[in-house]
C-alpha positions as CSV (number, residue, x, y, z in Angstrom):
1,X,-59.1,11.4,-5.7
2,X,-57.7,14.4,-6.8
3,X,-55.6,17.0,-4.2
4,X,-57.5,20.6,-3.8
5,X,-55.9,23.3,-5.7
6,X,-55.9,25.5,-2.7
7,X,-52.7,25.1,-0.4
8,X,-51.2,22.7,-3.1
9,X,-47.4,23.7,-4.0
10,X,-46.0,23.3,-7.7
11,X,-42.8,21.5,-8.0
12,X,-41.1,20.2,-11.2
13,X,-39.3,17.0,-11.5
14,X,-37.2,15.8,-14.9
15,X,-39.5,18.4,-16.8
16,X,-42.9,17.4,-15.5
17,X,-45.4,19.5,-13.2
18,X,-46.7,18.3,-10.1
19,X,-48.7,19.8,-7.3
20,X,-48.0,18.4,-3.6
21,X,-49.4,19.0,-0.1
22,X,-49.2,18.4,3.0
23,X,-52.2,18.5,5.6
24,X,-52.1,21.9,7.1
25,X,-53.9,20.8,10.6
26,X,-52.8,17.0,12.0
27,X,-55.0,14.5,12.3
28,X,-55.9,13.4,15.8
29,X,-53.4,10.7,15.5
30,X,-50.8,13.1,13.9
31,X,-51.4,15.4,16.6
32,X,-50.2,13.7,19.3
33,X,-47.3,11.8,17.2
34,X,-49.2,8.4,17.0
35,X,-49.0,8.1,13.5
36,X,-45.8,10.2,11.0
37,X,-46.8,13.1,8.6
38,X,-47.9,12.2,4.8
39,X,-47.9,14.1,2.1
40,X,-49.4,13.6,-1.3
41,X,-48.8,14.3,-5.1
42,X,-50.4,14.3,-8.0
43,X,-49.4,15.7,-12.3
44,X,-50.3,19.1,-12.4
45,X,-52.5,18.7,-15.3
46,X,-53.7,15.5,-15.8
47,X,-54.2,14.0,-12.3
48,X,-54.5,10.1,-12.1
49,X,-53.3,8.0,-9.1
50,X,-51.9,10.0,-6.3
51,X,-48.9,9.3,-4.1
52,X,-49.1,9.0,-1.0
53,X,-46.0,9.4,1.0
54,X,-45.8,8.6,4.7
55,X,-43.0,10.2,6.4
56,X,-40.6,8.9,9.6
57,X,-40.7,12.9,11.1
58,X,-44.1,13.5,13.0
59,X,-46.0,16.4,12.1
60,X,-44.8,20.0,12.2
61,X,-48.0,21.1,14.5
62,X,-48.4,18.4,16.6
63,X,-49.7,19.0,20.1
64,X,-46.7,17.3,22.0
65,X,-44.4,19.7,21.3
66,X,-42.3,16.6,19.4
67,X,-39.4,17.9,17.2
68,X,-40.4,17.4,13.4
69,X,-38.0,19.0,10.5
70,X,-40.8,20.3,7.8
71,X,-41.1,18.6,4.7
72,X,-38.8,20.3,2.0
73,X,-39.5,20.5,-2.0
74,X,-36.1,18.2,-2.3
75,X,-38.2,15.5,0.0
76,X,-41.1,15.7,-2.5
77,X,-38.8,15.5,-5.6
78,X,-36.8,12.4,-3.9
79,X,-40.5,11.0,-3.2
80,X,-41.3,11.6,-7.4
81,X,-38.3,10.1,-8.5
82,X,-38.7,6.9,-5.9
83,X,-42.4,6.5,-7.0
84,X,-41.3,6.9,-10.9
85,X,-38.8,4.5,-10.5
86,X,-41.2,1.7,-8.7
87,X,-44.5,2.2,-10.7
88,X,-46.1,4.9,-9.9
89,X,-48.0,6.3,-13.4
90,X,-48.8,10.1,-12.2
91,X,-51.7,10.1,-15.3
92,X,-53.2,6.7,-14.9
93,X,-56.7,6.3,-13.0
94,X,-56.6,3.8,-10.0
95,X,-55.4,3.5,-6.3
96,X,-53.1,5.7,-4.6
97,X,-49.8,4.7,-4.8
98,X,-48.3,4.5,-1.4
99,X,-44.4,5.1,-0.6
100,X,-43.5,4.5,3.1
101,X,-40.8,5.6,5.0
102,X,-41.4,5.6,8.5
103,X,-39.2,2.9,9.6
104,X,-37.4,4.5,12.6
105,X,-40.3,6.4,13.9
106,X,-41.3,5.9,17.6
107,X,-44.5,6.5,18.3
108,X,-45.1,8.8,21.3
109,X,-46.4,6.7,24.1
């Protein structure tokens, strides 16, 4: 499934073009820090499997009030390069590759 255009950043990585984005509103989960922020990624110009990442930071507009550091292009690159190195094939059709990283996070009770 490809990302929207609209509120997708551009960010290159080793040369190649990809748009990124994070959900502007949470979930409900997200919202009230049950489940982390994710963030997804797909080549610029011929979109194939996405990558989804799955952060260890709840979201920046949860409802709680919880602490989260936003999700900077250097996060999204580091997530590229990760996804390159383990498989992920930005033009191929198929499933979204998934990278998770939310060991450490706590959900709120």
């Amino acid at each position: 499934m490809a990302l929207g255009r609209r509120g997708a950043r551009r960010i290159v990585v080793d040369g190649t073009t990809y748009r990124w984005r994070l959900r502007r509103r949470p979930t409900y989960s997200q919202a009230l820090s049950w489940t982390p922020c994710t963030f997804a990624v797909e080549h610029a110009f011929a979109p194939g499997a996405t990558l989804v990442v799955t952060t260890n930071q709840p979201h920046p507009s949860n409802w709680l009030g919880h602490e989260a550091k936003p999700v900077l292009p250097s996060d999204v690159a580091h997530a590229i390069e990760l996804a390159l190195r383990e498989g992920w094939d930005p033009t191929a059709p198929g499933s979204p590759f998934h990278l998770d990283w939310s060991a450490g996070l706590t959900p709120a009770p």
